[in-house]
PDB file of N, CA, C, O and CB in Angstrom:
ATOM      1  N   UNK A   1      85.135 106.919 132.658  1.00  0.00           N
ATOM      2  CA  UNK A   1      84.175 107.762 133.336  1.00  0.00           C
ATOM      3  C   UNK A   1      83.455 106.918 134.387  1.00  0.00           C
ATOM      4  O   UNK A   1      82.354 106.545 133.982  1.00  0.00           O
ATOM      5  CB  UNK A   1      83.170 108.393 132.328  1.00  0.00           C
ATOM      6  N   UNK A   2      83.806 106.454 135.795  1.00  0.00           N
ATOM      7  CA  UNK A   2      83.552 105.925 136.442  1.00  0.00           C
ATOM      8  C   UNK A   2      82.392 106.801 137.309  1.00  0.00           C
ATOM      9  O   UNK A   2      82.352 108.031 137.279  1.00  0.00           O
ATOM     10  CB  UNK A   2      84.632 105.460 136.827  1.00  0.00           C
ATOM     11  N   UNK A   3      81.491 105.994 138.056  1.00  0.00           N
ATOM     12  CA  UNK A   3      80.542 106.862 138.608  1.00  0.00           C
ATOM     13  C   UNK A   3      81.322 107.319 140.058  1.00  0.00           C
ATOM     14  O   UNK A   3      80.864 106.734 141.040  1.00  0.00           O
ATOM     15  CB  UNK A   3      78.995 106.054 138.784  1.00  0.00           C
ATOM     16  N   UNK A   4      82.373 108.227 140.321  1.00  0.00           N
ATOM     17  CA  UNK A   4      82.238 107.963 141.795  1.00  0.00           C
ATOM     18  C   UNK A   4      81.875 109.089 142.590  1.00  0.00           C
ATOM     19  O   UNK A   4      82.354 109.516 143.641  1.00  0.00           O
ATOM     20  CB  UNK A   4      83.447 107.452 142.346  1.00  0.00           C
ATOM     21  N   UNK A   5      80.900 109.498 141.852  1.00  0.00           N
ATOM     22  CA  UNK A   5      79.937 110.422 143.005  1.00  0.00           C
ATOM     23  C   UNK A   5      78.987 110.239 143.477  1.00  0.00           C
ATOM     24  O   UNK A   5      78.408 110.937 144.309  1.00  0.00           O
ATOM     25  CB  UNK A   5      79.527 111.418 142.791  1.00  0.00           C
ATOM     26  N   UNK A   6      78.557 108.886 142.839  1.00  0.00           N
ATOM     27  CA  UNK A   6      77.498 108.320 143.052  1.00  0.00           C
ATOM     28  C   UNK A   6      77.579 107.708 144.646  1.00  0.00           C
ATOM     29  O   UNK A   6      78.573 107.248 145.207  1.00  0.00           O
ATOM     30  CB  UNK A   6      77.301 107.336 141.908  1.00  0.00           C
ATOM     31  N   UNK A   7      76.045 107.875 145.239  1.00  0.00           N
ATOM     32  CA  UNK A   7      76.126 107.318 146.546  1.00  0.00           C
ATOM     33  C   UNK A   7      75.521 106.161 146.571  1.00  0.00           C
ATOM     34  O   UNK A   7      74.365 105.922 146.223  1.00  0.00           O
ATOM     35  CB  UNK A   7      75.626 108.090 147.526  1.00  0.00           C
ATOM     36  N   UNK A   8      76.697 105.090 147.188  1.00  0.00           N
ATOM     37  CA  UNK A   8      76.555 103.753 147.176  1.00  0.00           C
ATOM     38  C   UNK A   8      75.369 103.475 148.227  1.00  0.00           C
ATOM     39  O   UNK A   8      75.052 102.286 148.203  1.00  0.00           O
ATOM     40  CB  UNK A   8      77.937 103.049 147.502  1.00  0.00           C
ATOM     41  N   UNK A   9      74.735 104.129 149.008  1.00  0.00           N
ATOM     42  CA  UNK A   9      73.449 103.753 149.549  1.00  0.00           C
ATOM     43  C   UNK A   9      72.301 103.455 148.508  1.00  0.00           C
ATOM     44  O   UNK A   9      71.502 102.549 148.745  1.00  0.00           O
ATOM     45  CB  UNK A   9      73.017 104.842 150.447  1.00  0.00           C
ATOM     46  N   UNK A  10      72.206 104.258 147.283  1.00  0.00           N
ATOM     47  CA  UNK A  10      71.556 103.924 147.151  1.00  0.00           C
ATOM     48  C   UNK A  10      71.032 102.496 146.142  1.00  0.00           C
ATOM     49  O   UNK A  10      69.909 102.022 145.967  1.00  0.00           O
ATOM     50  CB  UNK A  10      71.383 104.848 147.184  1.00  0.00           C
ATOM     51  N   UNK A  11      72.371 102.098 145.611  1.00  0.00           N
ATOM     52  CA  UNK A  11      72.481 101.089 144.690  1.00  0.00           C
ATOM     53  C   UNK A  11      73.307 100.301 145.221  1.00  0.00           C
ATOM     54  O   UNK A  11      74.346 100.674 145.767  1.00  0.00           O
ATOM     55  CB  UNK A  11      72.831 101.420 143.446  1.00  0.00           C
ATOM     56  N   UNK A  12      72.798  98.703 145.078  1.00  0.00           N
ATOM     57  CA  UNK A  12      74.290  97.751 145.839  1.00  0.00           C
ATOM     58  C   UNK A  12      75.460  97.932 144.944  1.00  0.00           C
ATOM     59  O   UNK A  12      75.606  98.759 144.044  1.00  0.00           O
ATOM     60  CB  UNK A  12      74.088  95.817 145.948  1.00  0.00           C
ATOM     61  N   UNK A  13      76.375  96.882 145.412  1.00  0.00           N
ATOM     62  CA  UNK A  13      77.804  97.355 144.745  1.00  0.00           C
ATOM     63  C   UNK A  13      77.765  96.715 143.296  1.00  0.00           C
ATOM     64  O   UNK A  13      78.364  97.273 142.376  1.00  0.00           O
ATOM     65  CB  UNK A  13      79.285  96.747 145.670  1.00  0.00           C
ATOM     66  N   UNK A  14      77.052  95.533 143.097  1.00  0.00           N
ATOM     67  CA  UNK A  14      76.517  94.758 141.938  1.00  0.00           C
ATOM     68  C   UNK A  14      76.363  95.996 140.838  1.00  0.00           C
ATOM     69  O   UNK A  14      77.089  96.367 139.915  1.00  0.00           O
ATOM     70  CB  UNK A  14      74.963  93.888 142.330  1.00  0.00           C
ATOM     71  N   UNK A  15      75.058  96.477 141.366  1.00  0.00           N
ATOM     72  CA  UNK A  15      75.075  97.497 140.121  1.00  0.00           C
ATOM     73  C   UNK A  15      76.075  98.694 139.816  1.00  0.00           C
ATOM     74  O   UNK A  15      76.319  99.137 138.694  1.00  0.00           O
ATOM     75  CB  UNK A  15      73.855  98.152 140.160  1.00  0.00           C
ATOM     76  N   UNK A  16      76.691  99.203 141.200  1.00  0.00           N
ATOM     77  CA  UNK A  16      77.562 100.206 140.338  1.00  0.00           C
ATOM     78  C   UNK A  16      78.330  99.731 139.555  1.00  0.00           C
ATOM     79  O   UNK A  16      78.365 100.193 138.414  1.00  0.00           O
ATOM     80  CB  UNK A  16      78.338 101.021 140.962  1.00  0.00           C
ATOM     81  N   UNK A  17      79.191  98.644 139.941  1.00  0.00           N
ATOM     82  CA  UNK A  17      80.449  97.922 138.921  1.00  0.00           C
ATOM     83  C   UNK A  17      79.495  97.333 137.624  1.00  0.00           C
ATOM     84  O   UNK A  17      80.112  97.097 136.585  1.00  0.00           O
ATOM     85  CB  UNK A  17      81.484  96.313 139.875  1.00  0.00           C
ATOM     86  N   UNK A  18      78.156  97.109 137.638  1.00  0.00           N
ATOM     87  CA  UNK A  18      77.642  96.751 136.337  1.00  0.00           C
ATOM     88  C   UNK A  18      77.402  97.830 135.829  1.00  0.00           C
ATOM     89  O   UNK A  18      77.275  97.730 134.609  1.00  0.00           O
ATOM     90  CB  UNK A  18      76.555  95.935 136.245  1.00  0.00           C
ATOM     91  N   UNK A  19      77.256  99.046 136.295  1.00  0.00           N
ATOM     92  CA  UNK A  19      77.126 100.193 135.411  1.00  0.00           C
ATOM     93  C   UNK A  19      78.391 100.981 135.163  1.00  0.00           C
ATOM     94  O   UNK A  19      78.275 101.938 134.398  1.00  0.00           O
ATOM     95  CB  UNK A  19      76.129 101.089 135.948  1.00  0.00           C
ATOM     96  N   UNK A  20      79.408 100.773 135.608  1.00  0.00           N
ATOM     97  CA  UNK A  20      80.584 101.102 135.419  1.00  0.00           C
ATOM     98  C   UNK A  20      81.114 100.210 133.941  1.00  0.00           C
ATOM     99  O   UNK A  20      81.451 100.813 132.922  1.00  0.00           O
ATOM    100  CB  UNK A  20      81.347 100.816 136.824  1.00  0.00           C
ATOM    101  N   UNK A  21      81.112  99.147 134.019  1.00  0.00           N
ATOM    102  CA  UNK A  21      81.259  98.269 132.864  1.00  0.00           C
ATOM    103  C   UNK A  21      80.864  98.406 131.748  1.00  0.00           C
ATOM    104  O   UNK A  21      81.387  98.108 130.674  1.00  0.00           O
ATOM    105  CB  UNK A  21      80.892  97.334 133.001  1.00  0.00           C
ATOM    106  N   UNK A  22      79.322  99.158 132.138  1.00  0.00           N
ATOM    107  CA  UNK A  22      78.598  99.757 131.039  1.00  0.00           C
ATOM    108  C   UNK A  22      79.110 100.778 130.123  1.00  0.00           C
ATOM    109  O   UNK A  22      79.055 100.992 128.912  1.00  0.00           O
ATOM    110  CB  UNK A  22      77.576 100.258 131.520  1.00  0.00           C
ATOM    111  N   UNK A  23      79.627 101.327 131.152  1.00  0.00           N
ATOM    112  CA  UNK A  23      80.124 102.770 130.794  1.00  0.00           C
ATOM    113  C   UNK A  23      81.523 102.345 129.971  1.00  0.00           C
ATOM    114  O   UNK A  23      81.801 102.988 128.959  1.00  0.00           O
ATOM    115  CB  UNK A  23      80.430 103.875 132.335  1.00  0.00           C
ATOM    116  N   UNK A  24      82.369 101.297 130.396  1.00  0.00           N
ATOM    117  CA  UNK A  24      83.939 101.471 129.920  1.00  0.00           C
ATOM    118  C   UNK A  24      83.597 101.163 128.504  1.00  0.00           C
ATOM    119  O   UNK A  24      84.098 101.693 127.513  1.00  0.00           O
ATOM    120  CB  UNK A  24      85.245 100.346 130.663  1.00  0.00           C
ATOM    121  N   UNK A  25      82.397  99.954 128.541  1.00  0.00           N
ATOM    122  CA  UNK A  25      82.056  99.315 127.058  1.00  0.00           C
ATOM    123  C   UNK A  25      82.013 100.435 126.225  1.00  0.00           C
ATOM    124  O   UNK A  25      82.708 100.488 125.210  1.00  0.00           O
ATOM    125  CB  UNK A  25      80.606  98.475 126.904  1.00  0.00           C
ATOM    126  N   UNK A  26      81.093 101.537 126.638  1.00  0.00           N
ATOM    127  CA  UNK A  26      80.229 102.557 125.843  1.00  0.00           C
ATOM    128  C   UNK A  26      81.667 103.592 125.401  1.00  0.00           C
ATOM    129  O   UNK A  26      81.889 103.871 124.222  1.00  0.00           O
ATOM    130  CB  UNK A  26      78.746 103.466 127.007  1.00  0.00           C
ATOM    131  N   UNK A  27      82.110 103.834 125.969  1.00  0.00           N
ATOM    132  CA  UNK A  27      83.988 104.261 125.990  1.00  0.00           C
ATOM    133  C   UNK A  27      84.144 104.394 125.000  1.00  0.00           C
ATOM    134  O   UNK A  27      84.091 105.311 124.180  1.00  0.00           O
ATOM    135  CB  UNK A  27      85.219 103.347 126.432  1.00  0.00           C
ATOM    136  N   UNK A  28      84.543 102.585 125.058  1.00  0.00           N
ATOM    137  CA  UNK A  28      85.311 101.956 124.106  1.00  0.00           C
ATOM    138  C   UNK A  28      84.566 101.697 122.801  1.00  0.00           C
ATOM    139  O   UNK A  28      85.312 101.618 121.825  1.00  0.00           O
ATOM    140  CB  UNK A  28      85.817 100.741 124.660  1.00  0.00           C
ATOM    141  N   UNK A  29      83.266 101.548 122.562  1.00  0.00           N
ATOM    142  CA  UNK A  29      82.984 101.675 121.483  1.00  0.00           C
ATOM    143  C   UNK A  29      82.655 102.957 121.022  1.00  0.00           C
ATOM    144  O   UNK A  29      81.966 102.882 120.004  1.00  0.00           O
ATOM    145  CB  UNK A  29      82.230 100.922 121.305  1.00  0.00           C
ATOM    146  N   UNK A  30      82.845 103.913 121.323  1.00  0.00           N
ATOM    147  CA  UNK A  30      82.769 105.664 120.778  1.00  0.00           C
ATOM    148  C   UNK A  30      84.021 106.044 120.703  1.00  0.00           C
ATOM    149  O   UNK A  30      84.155 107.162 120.206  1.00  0.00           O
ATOM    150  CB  UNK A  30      82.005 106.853 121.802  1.00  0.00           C
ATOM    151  N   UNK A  31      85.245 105.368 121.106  1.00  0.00           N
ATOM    152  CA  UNK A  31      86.571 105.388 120.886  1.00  0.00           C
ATOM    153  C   UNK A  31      86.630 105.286 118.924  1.00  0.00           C
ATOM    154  O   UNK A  31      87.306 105.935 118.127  1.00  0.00           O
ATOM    155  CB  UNK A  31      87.327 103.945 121.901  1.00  0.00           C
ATOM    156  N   UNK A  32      86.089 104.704 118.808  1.00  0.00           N
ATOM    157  CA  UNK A  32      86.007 104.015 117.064  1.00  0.00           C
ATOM    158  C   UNK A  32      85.596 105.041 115.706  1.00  0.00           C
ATOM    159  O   UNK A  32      85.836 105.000 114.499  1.00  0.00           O
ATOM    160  CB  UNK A  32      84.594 102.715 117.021  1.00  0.00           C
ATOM    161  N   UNK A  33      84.932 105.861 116.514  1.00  0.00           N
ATOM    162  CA  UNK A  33      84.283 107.162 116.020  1.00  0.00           C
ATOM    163  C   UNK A  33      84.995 108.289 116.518  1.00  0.00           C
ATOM    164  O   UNK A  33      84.925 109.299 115.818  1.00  0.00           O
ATOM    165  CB  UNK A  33      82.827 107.309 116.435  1.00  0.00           C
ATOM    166  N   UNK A  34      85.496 108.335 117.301  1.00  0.00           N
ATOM    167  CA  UNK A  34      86.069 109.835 117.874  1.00  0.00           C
ATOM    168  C   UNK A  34      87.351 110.438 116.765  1.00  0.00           C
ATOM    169  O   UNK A  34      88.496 110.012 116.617  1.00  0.00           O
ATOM    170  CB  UNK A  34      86.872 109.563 119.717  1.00  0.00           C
ATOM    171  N   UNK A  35      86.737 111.434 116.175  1.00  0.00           N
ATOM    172  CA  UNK A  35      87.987 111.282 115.013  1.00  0.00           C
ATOM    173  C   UNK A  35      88.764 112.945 115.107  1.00  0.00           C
ATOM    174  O   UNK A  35      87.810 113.717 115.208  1.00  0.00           O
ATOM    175  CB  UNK A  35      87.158 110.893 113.021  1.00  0.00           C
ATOM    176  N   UNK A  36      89.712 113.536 115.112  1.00  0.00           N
ATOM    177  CA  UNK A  36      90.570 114.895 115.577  1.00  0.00           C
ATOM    178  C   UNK A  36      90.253 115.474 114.291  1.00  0.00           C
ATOM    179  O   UNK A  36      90.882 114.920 113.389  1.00  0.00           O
ATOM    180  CB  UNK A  36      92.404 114.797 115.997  1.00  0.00           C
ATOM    181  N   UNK A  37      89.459 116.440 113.889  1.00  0.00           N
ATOM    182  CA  UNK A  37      89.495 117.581 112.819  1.00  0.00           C
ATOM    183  C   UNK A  37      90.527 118.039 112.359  1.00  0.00           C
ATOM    184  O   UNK A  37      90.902 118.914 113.140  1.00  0.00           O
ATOM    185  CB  UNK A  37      88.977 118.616 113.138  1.00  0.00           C
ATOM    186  N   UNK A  38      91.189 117.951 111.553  1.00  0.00           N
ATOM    187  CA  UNK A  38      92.029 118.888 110.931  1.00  0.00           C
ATOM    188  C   UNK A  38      91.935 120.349 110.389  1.00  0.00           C
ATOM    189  O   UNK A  38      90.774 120.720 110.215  1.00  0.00           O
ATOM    190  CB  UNK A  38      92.323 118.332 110.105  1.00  0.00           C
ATOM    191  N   UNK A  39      92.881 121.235 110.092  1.00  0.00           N
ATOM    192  CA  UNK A  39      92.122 122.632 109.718  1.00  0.00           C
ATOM    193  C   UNK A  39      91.103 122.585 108.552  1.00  0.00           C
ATOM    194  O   UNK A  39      90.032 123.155 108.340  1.00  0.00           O
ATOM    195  CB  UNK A  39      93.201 123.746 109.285  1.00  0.00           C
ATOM    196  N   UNK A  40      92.173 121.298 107.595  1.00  0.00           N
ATOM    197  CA  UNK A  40      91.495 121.331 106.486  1.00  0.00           C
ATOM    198  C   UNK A  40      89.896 120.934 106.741  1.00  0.00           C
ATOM    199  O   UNK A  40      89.050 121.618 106.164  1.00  0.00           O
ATOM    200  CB  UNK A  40      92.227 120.431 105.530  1.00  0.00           C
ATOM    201  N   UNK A  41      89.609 120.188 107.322  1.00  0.00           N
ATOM    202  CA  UNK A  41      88.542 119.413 107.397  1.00  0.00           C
ATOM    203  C   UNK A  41      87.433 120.671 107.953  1.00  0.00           C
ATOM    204  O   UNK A  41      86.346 120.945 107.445  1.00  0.00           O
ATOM    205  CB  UNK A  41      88.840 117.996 108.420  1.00  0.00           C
ATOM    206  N   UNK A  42      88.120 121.360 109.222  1.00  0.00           N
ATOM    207  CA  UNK A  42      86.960 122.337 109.713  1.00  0.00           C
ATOM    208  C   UNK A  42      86.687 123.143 108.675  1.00  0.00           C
ATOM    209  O   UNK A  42      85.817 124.009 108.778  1.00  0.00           O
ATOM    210  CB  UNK A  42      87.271 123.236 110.942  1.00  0.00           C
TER     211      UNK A  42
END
């Protein structure tokens, strides 16, 4: 989930790619939890 609608005026490029990073981290650790329901389960 990359920001790219975001307008680079208003943040240097530093922070978007640091908040992008943020984001892949945050991803990837909710990747760990994301679990597919089964019928049984619903």
């Amino acid at each position: 989930m990359a920001l790219t609608n975001l307008n680079n005026n208003h943040l240097p490029a530093a922070d978007v790619t640091a908040a992008n990073d943020l984001l892949t981290a945050l991803e990837n650790a909710l990747a760990s939890v994301n679990t597919t329901l089964t019928a049984e389960d619903r």
